[in-house]
C-alpha positions as CSV (number, residue, x, y, z in Angstrom):
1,X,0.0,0.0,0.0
2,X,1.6,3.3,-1.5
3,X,2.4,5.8,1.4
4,X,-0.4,8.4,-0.5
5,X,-3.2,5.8,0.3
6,X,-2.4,5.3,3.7
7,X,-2.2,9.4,4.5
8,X,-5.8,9.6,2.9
9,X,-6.8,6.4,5.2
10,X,-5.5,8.5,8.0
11,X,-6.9,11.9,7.2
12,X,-10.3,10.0,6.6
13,X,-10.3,8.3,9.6
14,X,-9.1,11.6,11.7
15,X,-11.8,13.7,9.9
16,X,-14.6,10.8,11.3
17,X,-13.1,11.0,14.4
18,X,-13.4,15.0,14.6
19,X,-17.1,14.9,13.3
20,X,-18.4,12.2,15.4
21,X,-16.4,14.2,18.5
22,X,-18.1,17.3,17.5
23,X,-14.6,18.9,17.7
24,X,-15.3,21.6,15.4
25,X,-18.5,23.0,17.1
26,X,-17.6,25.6,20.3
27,X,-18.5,25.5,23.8
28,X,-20.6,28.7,24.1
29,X,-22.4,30.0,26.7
30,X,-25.8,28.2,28.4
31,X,-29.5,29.8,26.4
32,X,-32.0,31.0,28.8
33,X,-35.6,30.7,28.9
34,X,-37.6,33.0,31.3
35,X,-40.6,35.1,31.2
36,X,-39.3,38.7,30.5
37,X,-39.8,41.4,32.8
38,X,-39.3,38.8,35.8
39,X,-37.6,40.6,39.0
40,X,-37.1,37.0,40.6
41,X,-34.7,35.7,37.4
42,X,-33.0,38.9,37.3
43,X,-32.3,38.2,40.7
44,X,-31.8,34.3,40.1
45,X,-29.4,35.5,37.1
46,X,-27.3,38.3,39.4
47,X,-26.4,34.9,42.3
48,X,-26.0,32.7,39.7
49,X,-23.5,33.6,37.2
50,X,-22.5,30.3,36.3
51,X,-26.0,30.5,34.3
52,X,-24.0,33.5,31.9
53,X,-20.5,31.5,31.6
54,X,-19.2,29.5,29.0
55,X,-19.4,25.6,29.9
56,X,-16.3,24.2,29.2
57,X,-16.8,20.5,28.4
58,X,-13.5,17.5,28.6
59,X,-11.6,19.1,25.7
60,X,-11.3,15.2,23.3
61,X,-14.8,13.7,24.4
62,X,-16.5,16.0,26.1
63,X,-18.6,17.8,23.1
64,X,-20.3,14.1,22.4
65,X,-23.9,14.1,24.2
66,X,-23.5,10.4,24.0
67,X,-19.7,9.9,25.8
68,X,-21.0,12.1,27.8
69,X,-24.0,9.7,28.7
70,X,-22.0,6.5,28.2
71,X,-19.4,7.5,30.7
72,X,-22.3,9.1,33.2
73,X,-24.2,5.3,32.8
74,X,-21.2,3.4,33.4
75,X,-18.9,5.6,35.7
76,X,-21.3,7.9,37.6
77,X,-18.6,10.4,38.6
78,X,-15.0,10.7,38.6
79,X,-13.6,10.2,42.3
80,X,-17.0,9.5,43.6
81,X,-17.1,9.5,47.7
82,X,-19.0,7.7,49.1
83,X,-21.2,9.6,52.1
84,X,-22.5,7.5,55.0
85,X,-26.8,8.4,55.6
86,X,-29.0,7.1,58.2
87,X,-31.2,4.6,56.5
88,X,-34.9,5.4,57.4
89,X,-37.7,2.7,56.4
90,X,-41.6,4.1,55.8
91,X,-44.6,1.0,55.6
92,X,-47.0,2.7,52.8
93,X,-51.1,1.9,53.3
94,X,-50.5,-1.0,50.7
95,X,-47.7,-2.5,52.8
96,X,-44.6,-1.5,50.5
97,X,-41.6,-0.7,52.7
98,X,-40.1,2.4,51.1
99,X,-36.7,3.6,52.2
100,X,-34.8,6.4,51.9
101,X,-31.0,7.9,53.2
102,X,-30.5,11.0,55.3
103,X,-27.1,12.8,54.8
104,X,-26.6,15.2,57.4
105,X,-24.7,18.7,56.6
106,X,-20.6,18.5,57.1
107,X,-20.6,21.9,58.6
108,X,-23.6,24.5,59.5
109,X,-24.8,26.6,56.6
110,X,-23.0,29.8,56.3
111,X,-26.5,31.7,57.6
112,X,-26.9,28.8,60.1
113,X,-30.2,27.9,58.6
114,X,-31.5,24.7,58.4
115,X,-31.9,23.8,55.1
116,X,-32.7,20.1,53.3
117,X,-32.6,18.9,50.3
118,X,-35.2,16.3,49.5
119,X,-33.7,14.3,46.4
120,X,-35.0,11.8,44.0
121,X,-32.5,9.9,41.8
122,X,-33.3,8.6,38.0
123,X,-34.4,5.5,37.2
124,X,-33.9,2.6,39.0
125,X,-31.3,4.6,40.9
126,X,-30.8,4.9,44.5
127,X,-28.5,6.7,47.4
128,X,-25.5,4.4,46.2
129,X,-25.6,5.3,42.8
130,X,-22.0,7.2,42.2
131,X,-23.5,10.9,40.5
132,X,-26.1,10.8,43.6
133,X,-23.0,10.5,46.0
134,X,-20.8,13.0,44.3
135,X,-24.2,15.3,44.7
136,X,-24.9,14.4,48.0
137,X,-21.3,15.6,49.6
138,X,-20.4,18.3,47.4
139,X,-24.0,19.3,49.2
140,X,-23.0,18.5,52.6
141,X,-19.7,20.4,52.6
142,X,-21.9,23.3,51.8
143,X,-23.9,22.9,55.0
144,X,-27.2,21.1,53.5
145,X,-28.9,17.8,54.3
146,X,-29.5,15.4,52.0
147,X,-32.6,12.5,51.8
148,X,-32.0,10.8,49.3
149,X,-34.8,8.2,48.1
150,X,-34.4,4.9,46.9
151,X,-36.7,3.8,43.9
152,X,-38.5,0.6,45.0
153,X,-36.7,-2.8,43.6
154,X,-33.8,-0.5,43.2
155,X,-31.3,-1.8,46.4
156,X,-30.7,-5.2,46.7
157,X,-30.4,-5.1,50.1
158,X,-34.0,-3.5,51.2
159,X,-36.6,-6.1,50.3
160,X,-39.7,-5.4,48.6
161,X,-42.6,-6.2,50.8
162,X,-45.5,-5.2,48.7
163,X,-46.1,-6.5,44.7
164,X,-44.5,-3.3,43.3
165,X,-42.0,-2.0,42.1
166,X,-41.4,2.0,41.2
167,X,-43.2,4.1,38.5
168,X,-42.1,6.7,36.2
169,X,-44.3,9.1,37.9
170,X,-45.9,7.8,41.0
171,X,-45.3,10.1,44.3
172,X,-46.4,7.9,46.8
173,X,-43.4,7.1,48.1
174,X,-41.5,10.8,47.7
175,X,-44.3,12.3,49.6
176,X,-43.6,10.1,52.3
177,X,-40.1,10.3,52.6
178,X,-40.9,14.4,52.3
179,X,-43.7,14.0,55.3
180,X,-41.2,12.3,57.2
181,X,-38.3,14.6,57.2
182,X,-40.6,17.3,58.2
183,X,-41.8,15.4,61.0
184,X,-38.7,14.8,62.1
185,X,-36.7,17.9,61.5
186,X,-40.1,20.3,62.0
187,X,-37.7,23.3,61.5
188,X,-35.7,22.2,58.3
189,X,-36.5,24.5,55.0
190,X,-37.5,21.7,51.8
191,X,-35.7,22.3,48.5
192,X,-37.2,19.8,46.3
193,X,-34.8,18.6,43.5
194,X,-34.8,15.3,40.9
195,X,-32.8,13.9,38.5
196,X,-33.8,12.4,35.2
197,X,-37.3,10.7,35.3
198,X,-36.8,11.6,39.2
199,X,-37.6,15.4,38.5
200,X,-40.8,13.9,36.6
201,X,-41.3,12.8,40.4
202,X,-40.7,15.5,42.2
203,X,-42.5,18.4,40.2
204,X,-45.8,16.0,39.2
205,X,-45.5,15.9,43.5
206,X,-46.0,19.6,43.7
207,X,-48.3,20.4,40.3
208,X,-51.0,17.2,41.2
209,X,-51.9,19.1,45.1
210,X,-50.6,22.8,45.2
211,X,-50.7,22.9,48.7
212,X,-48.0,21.0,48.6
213,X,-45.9,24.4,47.7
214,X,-45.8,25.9,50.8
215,X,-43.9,23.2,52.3
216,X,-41.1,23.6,50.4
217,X,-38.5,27.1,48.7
218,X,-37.6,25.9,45.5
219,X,-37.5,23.1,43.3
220,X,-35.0,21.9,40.7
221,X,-35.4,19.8,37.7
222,X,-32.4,18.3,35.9
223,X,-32.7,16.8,32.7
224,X,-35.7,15.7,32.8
225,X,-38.3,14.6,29.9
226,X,-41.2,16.4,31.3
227,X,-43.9,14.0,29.1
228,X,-43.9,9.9,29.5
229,X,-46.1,9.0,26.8
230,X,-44.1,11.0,24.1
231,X,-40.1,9.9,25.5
232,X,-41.3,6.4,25.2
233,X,-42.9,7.1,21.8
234,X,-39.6,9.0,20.9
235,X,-37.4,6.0,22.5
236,X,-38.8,4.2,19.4
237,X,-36.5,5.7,17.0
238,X,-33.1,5.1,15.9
239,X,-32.5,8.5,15.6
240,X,-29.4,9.6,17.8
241,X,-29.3,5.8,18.7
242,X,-32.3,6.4,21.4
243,X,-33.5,2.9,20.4
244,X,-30.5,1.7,21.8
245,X,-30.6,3.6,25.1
246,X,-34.3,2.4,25.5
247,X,-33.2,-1.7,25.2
248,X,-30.7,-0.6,28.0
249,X,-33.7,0.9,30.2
250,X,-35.8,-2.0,29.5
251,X,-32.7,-4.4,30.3
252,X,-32.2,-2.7,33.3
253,X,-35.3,-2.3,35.0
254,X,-35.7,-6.5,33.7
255,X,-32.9,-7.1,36.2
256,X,-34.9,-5.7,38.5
257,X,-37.9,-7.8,38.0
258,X,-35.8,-11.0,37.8
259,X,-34.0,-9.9,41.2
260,X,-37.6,-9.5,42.7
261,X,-39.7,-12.0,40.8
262,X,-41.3,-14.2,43.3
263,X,-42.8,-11.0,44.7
264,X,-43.1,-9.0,41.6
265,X,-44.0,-12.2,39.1
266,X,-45.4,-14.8,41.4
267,X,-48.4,-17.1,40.4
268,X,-50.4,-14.5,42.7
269,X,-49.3,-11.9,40.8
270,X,-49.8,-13.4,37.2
271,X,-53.7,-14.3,38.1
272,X,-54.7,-10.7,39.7
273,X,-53.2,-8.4,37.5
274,X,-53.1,-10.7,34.4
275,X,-49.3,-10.8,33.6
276,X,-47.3,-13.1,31.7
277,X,-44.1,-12.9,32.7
278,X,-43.0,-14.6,29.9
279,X,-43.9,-11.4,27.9
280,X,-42.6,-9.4,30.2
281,X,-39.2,-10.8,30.6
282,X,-39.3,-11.1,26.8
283,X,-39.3,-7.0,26.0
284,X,-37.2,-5.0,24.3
285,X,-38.6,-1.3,24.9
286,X,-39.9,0.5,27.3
287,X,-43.7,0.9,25.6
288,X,-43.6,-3.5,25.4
289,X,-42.5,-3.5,29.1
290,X,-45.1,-1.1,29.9
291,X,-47.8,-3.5,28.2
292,X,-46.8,-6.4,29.9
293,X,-46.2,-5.4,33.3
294,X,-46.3,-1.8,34.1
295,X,-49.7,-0.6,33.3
296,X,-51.3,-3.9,34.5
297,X,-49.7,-3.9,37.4
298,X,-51.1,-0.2,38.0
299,X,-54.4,-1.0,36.8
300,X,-54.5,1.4,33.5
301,X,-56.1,0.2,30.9
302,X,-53.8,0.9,28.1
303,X,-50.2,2.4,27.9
304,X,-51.2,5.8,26.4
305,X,-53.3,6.5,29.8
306,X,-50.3,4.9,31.9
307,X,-48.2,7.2,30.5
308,X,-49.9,10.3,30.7
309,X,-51.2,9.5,34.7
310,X,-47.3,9.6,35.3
311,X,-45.6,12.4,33.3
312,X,-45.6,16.1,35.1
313,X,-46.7,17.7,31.9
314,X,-50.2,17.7,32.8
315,X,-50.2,19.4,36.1
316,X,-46.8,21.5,35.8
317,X,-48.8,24.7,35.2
318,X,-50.2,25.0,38.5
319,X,-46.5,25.2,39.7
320,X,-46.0,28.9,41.0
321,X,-42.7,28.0,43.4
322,X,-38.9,29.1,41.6
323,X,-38.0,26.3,39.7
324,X,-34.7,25.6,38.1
325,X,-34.8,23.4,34.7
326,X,-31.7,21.7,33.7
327,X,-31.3,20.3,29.8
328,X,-29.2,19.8,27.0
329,X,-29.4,20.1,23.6
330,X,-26.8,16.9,22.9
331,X,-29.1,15.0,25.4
332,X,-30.1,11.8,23.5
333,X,-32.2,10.7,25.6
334,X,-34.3,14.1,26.0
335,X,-34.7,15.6,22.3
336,X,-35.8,19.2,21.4
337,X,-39.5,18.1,21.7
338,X,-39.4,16.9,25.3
339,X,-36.9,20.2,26.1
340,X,-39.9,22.6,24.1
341,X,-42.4,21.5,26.8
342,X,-39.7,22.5,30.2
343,X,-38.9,26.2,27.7
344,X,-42.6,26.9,27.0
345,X,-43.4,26.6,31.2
346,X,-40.4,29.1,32.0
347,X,-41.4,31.4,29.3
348,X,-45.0,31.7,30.7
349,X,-43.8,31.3,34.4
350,X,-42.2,34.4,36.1
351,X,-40.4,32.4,39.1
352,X,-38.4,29.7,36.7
353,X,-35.9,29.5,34.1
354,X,-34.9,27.0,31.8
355,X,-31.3,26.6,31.4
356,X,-29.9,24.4,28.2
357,X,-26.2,24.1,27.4
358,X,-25.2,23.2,24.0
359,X,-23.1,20.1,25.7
360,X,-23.8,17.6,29.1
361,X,-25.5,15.0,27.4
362,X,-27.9,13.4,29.9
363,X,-27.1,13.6,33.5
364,X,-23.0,14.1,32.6
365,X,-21.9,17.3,32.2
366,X,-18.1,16.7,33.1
367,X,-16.3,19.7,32.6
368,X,-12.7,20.6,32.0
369,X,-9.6,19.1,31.1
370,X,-8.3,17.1,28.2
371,X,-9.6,13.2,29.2
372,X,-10.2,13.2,32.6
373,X,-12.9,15.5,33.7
374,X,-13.3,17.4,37.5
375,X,-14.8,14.9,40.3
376,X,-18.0,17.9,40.7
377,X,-19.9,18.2,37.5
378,X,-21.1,21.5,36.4
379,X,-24.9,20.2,36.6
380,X,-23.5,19.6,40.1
381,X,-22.0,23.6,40.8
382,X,-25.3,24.7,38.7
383,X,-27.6,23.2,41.2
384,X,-25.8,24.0,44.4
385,X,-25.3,27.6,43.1
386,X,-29.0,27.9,42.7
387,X,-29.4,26.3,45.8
388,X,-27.4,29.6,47.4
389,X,-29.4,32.3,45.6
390,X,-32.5,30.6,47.0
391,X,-31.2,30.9,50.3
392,X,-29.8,34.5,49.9
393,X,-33.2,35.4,48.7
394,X,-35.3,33.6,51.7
395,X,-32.8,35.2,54.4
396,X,-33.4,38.6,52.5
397,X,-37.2,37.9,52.5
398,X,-37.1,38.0,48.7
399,X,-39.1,35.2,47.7
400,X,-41.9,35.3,45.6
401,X,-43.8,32.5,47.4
402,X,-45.3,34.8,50.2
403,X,-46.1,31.8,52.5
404,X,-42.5,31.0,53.0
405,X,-41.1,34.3,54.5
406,X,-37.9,34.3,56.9
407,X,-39.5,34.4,60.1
């Protein structure tokens, strides 16, 4: 082989590698989405400049929505810690034992307010998953506490006691673990915050009973995909390989059901809610694994209605608290449809703003250096950043939310 043919081999395969890295676009600064004329965003946007600077992704792989995603799913974080929680067990009316893990603050908060972050992961994920770690002390050291809940089926070590497993939208059991901290820590201030299908969680919570707002400052919403029925429909497509992610959703939350299945797929089980668990072991997608299991199990009558009963979408409006949205446009898993749904509420709702970098992926956002990224994520600095103008606001009895005054 002549020594021209290899150079154009070479300068073919290096012009691939910079277009599938996405080397040549530039790490710009974040878009914002806010209703215009807001006082609360301008002050939101004055703590927070981190919302106005350029985010600087890993220099080689960093601009690739899906390393960024790949490395997130397998890694977590870079140098993850591992913070020790008190484990606290609730029984639900229907005899499911949910759990969940208190972190308490390394230090007092700088204005020696009490102050708790009420966290629920993605899916399937739990306190020991290595990006809700990484969260969870970067958050102590700043003088919050942390409970963190643990999706049902999702720890191998806390037994399910009850025929279920988690939903994509059910708040049963984040309600309870918020009820609980406030029972035992009367005094604490509630920021409610969710990652992934998690934020779906956290913010359906809040929009389905309104009175729900006053127990709590803010809430935060990272990378979310705001609507069930239309992610699952999207997850269909090849397109930006979101088939692919999908299988490895469905595989996962399969493992789950195979880890469980006496109690999630026993004969009892099969007979009441009419499940083969042949089928259900048998999927491949998310909307095939709703059809066999998830819906039945719920008692919907068909996917579509499963779907919509669990996605915030449909009751996000009647959320009036300050609300930070996180997304990203390389996100594979949450396109610009599902990301048009989180701009149109900020645009119409004076206390929240949509953030969306142009690089992050889903639930990654490493930042800096050349291959190996920081241990503390920008979505990580973002958060606890907004987490500080919130409480800079409260102490300066600046909130919107007039029920929530500094005393």
């Amino acid at each position: 082989m002549s020594a021209v043919v290899v150079s154009l081999i070479l300068l073919g395969l290096f012009c691939a590698v910079f277009r599938l890295l996405h080397l040549s676009i530039y790490a710009g600064e974040p878009k914002l989405f806010y209703k215009e004329g807001s006082h609360f965003v301008k002050s939101v946007l004055d703590l927070c400049p981190i919302f106005k600077e350029v985010y600087l992704p890993p220099l080689i792989w960093g601009k690739s929505g899906h390393l960024q995603t790949f490395i997130y799913a397998k890694l977590g974080r870079v140098k993850s810690p591992y913070p020790l929680g008190k484990r606290i067990s609730v029984k639900m009316s229907d005899g499911a034992t949910m759990t969940f893990d208190v972190f308490e603050p390394h230090k007092p908060h700088p204005t020696e307010g009490d102050y708790t972050m009420v966290l629920c992961p993605g899916i399937a994920n739990s306190s020991e998953t290595t990006y809700i770690c990484t969260f969870v002390h970067y958050a102590q050291e700043r003088g919050y506490r942390v409970a963190v809940l643990n999706h049902l089926g999702a720890l191998s070590s806390a037994p399910l006691t009850s025929s279920r497993m988690f939903t994509y939208g059910g708040t049963e059991e984040y309600g309870a673990m918020v009820d609980e901290v406030l029972r035992r820590h009367p005094d604490t201030r509630l920021m409610g915050l969710g990652f992934s299908m998690g934020a779906n969680v956290v913010v359906k919570y809040v929009g389905e009973d309104i009175s729900r707002q006053e127990k709590f400052l803010c809430l935060m919403s990272l990378c979310q995909g705001y609507d069930a029925e239309k992610a699952i429909d999207l997850g269909k497509d090849w397109a930006h390989l979101r088939r692919m992610y999908a299988y490895v959703m469905t595989s996962n939350q399969k493992k789950m059901l195979r880890r469980h299945y006496d109690m999630l797929l026993g004969k009892e089980v099969q007979e009441k809610y009419n499940i083969d668990p042949e089928l259900v072991l048998a999927s491949t997608t998310l909307y095939e694994l709703d059809e066999a299991y998830g819906r039945r199990r719920a008692g919907f009558e068909s996917v579509e209605e499963y779907h919509r009963k669990h996605s915030c979408c449909f009751c996000m409006d009647k959320v009036t608290l300050p609300m930070f949205l996180l997304n990203a446009t390389d996100d594979p898993l949450v396109p610009p449809p599902l990301v048009e749904i989180g701009i149109q509420y900020a645009k119409t709702h004076p206390n929240s703003i949509l953030v969306e970098t142009r690089h992050g992926g889903h639930l990654g956002f490493f930042e800096s250096g050349i291959l190996t990224p920081d241990p503390i994520t920008w979505l990580d600095r973002s958060a606890l950043q907004y987490a500080e103008a919130i409480v800079t606001l409260f102490v300066a009895n600046s909130l919107p939310h007039l029920k929530l005054k500094a005393a």
